[in-house]
N, C-alpha and C positions, 0 to 999 in steps of 0.2 A: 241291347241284351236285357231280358229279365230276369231276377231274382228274387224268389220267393221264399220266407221260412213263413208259411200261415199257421205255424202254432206259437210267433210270438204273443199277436192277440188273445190267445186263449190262455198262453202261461200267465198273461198280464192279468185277465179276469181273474185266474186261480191263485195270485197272489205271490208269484215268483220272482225272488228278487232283485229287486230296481237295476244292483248293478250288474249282476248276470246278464239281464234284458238288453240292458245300454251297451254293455259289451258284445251283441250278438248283435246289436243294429250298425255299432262301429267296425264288426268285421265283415258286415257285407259290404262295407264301402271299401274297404283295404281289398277285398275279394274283387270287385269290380274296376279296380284303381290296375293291379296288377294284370286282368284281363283287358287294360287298354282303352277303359272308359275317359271320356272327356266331361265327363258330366254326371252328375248323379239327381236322381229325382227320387225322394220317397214317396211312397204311397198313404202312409198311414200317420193318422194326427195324432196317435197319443204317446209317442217319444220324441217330441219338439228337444227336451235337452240332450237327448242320446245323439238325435241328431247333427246340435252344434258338436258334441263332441267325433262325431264321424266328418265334419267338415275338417277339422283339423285334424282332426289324423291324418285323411287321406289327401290334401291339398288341391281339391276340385272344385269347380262349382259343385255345390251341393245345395242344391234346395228341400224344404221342407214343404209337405202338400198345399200349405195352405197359405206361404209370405206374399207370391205373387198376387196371389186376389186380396188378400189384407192392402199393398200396395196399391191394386187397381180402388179398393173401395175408398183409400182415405183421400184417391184423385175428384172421387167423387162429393166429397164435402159434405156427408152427411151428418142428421142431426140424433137419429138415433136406426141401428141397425141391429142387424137379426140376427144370428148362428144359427144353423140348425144341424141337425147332427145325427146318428141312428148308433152310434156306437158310445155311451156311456162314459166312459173312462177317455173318452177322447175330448169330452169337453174342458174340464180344467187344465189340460194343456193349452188349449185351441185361448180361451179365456185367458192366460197367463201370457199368454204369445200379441193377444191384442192388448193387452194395459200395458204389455214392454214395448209395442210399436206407437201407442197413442200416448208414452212419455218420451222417447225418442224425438215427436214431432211436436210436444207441447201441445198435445190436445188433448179434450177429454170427452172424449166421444162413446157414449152409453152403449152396450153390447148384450140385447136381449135372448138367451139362449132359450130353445127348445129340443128337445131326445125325443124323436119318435124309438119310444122303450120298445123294444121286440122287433122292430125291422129287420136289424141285420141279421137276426138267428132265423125270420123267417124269408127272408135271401140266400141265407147261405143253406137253407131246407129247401130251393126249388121256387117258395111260392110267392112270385111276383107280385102278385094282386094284392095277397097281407101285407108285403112288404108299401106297396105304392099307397095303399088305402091308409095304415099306421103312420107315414111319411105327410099326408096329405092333412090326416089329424093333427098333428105338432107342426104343421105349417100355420094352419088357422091363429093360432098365438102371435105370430109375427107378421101378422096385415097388417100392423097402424107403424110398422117399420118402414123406413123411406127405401129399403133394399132387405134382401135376405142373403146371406154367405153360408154355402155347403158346405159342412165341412169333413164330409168325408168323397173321397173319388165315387162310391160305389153309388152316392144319390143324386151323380149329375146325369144319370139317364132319368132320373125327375125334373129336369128343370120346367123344359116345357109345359110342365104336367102343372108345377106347381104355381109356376107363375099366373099360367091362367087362372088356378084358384083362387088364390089370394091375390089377384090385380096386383101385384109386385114384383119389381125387376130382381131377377135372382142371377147372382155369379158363380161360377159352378171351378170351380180350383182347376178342373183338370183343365180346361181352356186357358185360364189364367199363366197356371205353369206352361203350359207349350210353348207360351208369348215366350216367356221370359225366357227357358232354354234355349229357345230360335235366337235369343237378343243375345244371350253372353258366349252362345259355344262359336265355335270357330267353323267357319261356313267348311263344306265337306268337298271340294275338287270332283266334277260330275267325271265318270271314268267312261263315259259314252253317250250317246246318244239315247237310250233307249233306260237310262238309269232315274228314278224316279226323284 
């Protein structure tokens, strides 16, 4: 199932308050917990704490958009990596989520971020091209990065796009997370032949 409230991120630009917001991201998981969910996945990187607080409320896996590829990147032992980002206000969460997982594992592994500024308002206006073009500028920053990390879902239909740019392997969260959902939920009994 989906759930969507798309004026969280907007109330957030406009400055509405933190815990109204946290409380609006902890009742979609109770909402989804109730309607029978095994699992929950957010979408969006700029309430990582609302987050943990909806993991405990509601007693599920609950991932956040972006722990699964933060995990797959620290497998990868690098020496300095990338963020990249298109939504503003998502970066000092995404930033604060990796210095808590590279004290967790005793490392201190540098996190170079870039915002391509105005992507996401020119995606969510239709137009693809400003979006990939703006995306492909704030890429160029993180070429001499040994990897780059997406960190929003909405710019991994750039991966392809970017990597060829900047000759760098880039991880795209929505992949990351699938992994990881497939690894902790509870395999689903096929009801037929013909059930995908």
């Amino acid at each position: 199932m989906n759930l969507l409230d798309d004026t969280l991120s907007q109330d957030r630009q406009q400055g509405a308050g933190a815990d109204a917001l946290a409380q609006r991201v902890v009742d979609l998981a109770l909402y989804a917990c109730a309607a029978g969910a095994q699992g929950i996945l957010y979408t969006c990187s700029a309430f990582g704490p609302a987050i943990d607080a909806a993991r405990a409320a509601c007693g599920l896996p609950t991932l956040k958009p972006n722990e699964a590829m933060f995990d797959e990147a620290f497998e990868r032992r690098p020496a300095l990596v990338g963020l990249l980002t298109s939504f503003a206000p998502a970066a000092p969460s995404l930033q604060q989520e990796w210095a808590e997982a590279c004290a967790e594992r005793g490392q201190a592994i540098p996190l170079r971020s870039a915002c391509a500024d105005g992507a996401m308002q020119a995606l969510q206006a239709g137009d693809r091209a400003r979006h990939d073009a703006l995306v492909l500028a704030a890429a160029e920053s993180l070429r001499d990065c040994d990897f780059v990390l997406l960190g929003q879902f909405s710019l991994a239909a750039s991966r392809g796009t970017i990597e060829q740019s900047i000759a760098r392997p880039v991880l795209a969260s929505t992949d990351s997370a699938v992994r990881r959902l497939r690894a902790v939920l509870p395999s689903t009994p096929s009801t037929g032949a013909n059930t995908p």
